[in-house]
C-alpha positions in Angstrom: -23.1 -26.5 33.4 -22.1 -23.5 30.7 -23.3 -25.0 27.6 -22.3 -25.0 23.6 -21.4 -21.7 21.8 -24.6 -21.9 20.3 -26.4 -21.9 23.5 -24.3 -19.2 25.0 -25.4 -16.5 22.2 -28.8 -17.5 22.2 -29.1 -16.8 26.4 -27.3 -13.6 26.5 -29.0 -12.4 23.3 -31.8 -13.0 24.9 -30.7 -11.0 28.0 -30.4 -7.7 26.1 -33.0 -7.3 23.6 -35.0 -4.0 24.4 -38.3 -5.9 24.2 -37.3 -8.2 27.3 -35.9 -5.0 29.3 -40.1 -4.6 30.8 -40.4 -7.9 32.4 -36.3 -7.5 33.8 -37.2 -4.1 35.1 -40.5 -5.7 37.3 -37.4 -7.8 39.4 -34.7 -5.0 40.2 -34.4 -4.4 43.5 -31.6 -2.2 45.9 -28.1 -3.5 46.1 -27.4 -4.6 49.3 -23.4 -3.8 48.2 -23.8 0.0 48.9 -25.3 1.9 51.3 -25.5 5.9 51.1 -23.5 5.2 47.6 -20.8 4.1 49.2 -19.4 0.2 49.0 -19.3 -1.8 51.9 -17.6 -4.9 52.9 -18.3 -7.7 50.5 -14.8 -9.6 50.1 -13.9 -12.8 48.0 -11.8 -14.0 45.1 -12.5 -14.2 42.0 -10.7 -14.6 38.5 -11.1 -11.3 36.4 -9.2 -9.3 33.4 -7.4 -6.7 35.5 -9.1 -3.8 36.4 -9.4 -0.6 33.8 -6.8 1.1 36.0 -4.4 -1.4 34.8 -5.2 -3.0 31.8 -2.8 -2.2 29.0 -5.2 -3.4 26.2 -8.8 -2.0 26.3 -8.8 1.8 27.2 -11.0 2.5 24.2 -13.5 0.0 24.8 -13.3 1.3 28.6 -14.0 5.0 28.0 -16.8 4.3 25.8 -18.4 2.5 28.7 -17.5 6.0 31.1 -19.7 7.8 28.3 -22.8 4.8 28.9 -22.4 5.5 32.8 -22.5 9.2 32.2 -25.5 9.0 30.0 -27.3 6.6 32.4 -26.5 8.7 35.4 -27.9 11.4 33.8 -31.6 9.7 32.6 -31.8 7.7 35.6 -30.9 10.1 37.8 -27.4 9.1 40.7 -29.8 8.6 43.6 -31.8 5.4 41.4 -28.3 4.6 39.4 -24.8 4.3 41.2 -22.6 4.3 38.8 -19.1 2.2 39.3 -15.9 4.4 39.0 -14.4 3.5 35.5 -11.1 2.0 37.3 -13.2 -0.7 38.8 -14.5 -1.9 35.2 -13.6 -5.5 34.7 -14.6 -8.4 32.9 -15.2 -11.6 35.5 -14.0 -15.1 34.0 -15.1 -17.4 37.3 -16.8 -16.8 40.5 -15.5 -18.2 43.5 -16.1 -17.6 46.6 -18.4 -14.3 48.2 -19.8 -12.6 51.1 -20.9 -14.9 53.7 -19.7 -18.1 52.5 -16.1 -16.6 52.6 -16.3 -15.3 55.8 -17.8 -18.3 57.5 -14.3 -20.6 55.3 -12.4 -18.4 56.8 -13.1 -19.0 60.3 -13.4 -22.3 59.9 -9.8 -22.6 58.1 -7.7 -19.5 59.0 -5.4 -21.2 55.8 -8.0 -20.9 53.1 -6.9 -18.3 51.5 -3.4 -19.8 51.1 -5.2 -22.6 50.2 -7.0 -21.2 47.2 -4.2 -19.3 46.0 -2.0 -22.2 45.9 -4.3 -24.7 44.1 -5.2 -21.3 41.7 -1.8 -21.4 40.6 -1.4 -25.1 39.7 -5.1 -25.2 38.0 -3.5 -22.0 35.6 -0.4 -24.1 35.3 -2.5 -27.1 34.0 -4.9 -25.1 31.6 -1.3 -23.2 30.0 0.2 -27.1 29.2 -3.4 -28.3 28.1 -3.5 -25.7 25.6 -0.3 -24.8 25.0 -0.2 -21.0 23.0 -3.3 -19.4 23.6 -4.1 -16.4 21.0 -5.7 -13.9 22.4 -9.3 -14.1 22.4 -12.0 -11.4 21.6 -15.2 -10.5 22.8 -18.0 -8.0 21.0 -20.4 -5.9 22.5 -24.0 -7.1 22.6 -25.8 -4.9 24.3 -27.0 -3.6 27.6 -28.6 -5.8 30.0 -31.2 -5.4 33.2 -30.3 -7.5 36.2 -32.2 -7.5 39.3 -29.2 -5.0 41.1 -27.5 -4.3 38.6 -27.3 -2.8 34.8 -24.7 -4.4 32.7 -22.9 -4.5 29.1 -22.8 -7.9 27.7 -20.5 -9.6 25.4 -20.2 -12.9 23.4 -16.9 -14.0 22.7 -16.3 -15.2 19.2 -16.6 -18.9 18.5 -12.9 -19.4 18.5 -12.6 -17.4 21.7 -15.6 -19.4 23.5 -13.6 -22.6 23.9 -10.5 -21.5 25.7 -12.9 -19.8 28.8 -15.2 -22.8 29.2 -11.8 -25.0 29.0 -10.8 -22.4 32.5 -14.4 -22.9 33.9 -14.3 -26.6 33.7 -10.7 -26.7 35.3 -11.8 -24.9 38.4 -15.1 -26.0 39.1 -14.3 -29.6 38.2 -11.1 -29.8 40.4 -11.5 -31.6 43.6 -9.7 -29.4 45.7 -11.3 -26.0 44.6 -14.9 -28.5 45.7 -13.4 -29.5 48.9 -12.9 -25.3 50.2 -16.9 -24.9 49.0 -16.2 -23.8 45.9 -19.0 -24.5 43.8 -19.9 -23.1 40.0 -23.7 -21.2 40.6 -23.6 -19.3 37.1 -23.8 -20.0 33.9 -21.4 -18.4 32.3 -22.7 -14.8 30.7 -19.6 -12.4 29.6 -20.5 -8.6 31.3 -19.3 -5.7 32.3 -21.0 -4.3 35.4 -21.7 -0.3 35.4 -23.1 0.4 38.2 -25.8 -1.0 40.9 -29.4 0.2 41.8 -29.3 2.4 45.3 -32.6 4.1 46.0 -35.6 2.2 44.6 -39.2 3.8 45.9 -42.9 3.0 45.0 -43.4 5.5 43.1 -40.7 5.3 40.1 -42.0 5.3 36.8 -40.5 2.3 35.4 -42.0 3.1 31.6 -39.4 5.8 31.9 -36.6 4.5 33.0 -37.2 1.8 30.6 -37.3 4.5 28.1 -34.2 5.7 29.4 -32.3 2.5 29.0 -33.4 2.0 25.4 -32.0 5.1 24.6 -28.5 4.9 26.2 -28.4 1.2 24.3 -29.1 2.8 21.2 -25.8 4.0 21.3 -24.3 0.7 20.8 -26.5 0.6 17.6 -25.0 3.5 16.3 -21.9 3.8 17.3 -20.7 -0.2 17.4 -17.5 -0.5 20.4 -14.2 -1.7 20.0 -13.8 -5.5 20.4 -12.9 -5.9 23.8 -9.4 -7.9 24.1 -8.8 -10.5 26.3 -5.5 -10.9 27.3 -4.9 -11.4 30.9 -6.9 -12.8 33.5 -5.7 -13.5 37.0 -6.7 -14.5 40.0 -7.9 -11.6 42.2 -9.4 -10.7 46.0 -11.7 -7.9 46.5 -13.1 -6.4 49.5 -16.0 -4.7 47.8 -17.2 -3.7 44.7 -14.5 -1.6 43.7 -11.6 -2.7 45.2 -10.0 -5.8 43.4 -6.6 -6.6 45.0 -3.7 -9.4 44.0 -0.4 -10.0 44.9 2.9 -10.5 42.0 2.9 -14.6 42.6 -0.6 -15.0 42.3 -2.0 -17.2 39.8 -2.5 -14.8 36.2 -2.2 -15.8 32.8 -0.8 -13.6 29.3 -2.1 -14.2 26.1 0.0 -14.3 23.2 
């Protein structure tokens, strides 16, 4: 499903030029993962970088993203933009499993989650032999990006770096176990960094300005180009909303050299 390098810049390019930010603006909508700003239950697994809170690597790139929140909070106004706390800023490698479809495994296997963790581990054991020492890889800043909840920061790895997460993907989504708990890929893959959610979205918002608005805070990017975000550690994570991403020591997680 994810295609060649080549196709991978072209789509996300594509996904934050300014001129396209218009016709992404006509599909936002409110996100149904907070109510009254605050996040409610929305639990699953996925495989993430760790969480700003603890990543040792990328605290630069990080606190340049607080400064876009910040900025977007203040043109767009808290009640229209929810910004995420900067110790929930991650960078998601697969999507798993979510919501409803969880839930309903769950109760139909009280053991799934021991399931998944335990064929987790043996898919990250297979993907460390297949490619032996990994180097770290590295991602760069594209720009920002309108999706129908959501505003984002996209990145494209470089070409050297693009390889080693497809080679993940393909593990996971290809491995008959992982397909036999539901586990499906439904994304291409697109690297981002999520900053916060639409809340409060009435009739009357003017979306020339808060496409305005947006322009601006991604000029920023223009002039002052981020730090190469770092990836070197990616594990296997469960959240229980959209701030909360949880794991335990054994779990399945992988170190860069």
């Amino acid at each position: 499903m994810d295609g060649n390098y080549q196709n991978y810049v072209n789509r996300v390019v594509q996904m934050t030029v300014p001129s396209n930010y218009k016709q992404q603006l006509k599909n936002i909508q409110s996100s149904p993962k907070f109510i009254n700003g605050k996040p409610v239950e929305f639990p699953g697994f996925s495989i993430i970088t760790p969480p700003q809170g603890e990543d040792n690597y990328n605290q630069k790139f990080y606190q340049d993203l607080e400064l876009i929140v910040s900025q977007l909070k203040e043109k767009l106004g808290s009640d229209f933009f929810l910004g995420l706390p900067l110790e929930s800023f991650h960078l998601t490698i697969a999507d798993l499993i979510w919501e409803k479809t969880y839930i309903n495994a769950v109760k139909q296997n009280p053991n799934f989650d021991s399931l998944l963790i335990a064929e987790m581990d043996k898919i990250f054991q297979e993907y460390k032999f297949s490619l032996r020492e990994i180097p770290p890889l590295e991602l760069e800043v594209l720009g920002l990006s309108i999706f129908p909840r959501a505003i984002a920061v996209c990145l494209s790895p470089t070409e050297a770096s693009y390889e080693p997460i497809i080679k993940l993907r393909q593990l996971i989504y290809q491995n008959e176990q992982i397909m036999k708990l539901g586990i499906e890929q439904q994304y291409d893959f697109a690297a981002h960094v999520t900053l916060g959610y639409f809340d409060k979205i009435d009739g009357d918002i003017d979306l020339g300005k808060v496409e305005s608005a947006i322009k601006e805070v991604n000029d920023l990017w223009i002039e002052n180009p981020a730090h190469l975000f770092q990836l070197k550690q990616f594990e296997l994570r469960k959240f229980t909303d959209m701030i909360n991403y949880n794991r335990q020591p054994e779990w399945a997680t992988i170190k860069l050299n």
